[in-house]
C-alpha positions in Angstrom: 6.6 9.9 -9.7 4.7 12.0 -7.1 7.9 14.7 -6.3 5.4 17.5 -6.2 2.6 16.2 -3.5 2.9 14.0 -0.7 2.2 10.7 -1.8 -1.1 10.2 0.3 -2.5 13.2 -2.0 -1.2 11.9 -4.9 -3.9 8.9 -7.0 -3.5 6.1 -8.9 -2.7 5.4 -12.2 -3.2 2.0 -14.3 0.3 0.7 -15.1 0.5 -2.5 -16.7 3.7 -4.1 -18.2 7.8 -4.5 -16.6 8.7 -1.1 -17.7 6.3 0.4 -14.9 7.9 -1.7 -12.1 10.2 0.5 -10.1 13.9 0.2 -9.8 15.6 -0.7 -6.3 17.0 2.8 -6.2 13.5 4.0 -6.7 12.5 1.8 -4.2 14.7 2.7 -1.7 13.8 6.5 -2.7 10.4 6.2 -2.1 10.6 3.7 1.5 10.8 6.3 3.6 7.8 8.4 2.5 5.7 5.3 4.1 7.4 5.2 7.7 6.0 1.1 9.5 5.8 -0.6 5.9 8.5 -3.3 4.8 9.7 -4.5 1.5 8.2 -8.5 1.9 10.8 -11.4 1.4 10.9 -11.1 -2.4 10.9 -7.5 -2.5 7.5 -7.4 -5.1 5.9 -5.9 -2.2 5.0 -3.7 0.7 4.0 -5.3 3.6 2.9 -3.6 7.3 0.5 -5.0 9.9 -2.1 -2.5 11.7 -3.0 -3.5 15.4 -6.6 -2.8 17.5 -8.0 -3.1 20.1 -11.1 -5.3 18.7 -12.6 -7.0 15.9 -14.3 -4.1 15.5 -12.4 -1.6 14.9 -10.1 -4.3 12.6 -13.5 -4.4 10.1 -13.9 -0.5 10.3 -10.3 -0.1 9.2 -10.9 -3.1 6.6 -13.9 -1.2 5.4 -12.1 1.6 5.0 -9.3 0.3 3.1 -12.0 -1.4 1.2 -13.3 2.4 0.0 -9.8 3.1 -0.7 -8.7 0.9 -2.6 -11.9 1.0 -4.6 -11.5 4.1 -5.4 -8.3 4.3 -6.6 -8.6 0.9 -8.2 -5.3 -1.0 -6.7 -6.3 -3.3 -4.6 -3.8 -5.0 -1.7 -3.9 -8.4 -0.4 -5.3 -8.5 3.6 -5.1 -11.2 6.4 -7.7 -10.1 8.0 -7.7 -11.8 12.2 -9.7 -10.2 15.6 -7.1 -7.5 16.1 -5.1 -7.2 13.1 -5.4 -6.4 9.6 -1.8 -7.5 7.5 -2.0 -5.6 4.6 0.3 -6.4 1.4 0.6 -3.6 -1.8 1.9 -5.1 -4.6 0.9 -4.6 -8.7 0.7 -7.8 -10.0 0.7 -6.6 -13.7 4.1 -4.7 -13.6 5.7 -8.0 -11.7 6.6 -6.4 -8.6 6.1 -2.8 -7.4 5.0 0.2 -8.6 4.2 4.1 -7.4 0.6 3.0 -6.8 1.5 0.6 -4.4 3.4 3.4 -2.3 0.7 5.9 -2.9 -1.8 3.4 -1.5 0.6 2.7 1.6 0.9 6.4 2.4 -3.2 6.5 2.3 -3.4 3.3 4.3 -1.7 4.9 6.9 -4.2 8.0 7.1 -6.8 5.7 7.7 -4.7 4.0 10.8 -4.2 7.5 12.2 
């Protein structure tokens, strides 16, 4: 995992099959590090809602996120309304979560700041 460098520093990695999905304890390690975001109700993902003032500024901060996740290529769900974006990090191919899911949270919230 990232130990060395924060984790909004840190960049994805493909990871594909079980053995990449992280362990609770790893999970609980790594919660923390991305302050706002939320294991969802089957705890395969992270889950956090970002709030503004417009629709706007919601499609700047989807754009953004849009960069992001291009570039790191992990992409999260989004429920995209007027003055909030829900975003959801999960990696479908490891069944649940995985450090590129947190590393994408903790860049997430640089663009909200």
């Amino acid at each position: 995992m990232a130990d060395l460098i924060p984790l909004a520093h840190a960049h994805c990695i493909p990871r594909r099959g079980h053995e990449h999905r992280l362990t609770d304890a790893s999970i609980r390690e790594l919660l923390p590090q991305v302050p706002g975001w939320a294991l969802a109700e089957n705890g395969h993902a992270l889950i956090r809602t970002f709030t503004f003032a417009d629709y706007y500024r919601t499609m700047s901060f989807v754009n953004a996120l849009a960069h992001v996740a291009n570039r790191e290529n992990h992409h999260p769900d989004l429920s995209v309304h007027y003055d909030r974006c829900v975003v959801r990090w999960s990696t479908h191919d490891v069944g649940g979560l995985s450090e590129n899911d947190f590393i994408c949270a903790a860049k997430t919230d640089l663009l909200a700041d």
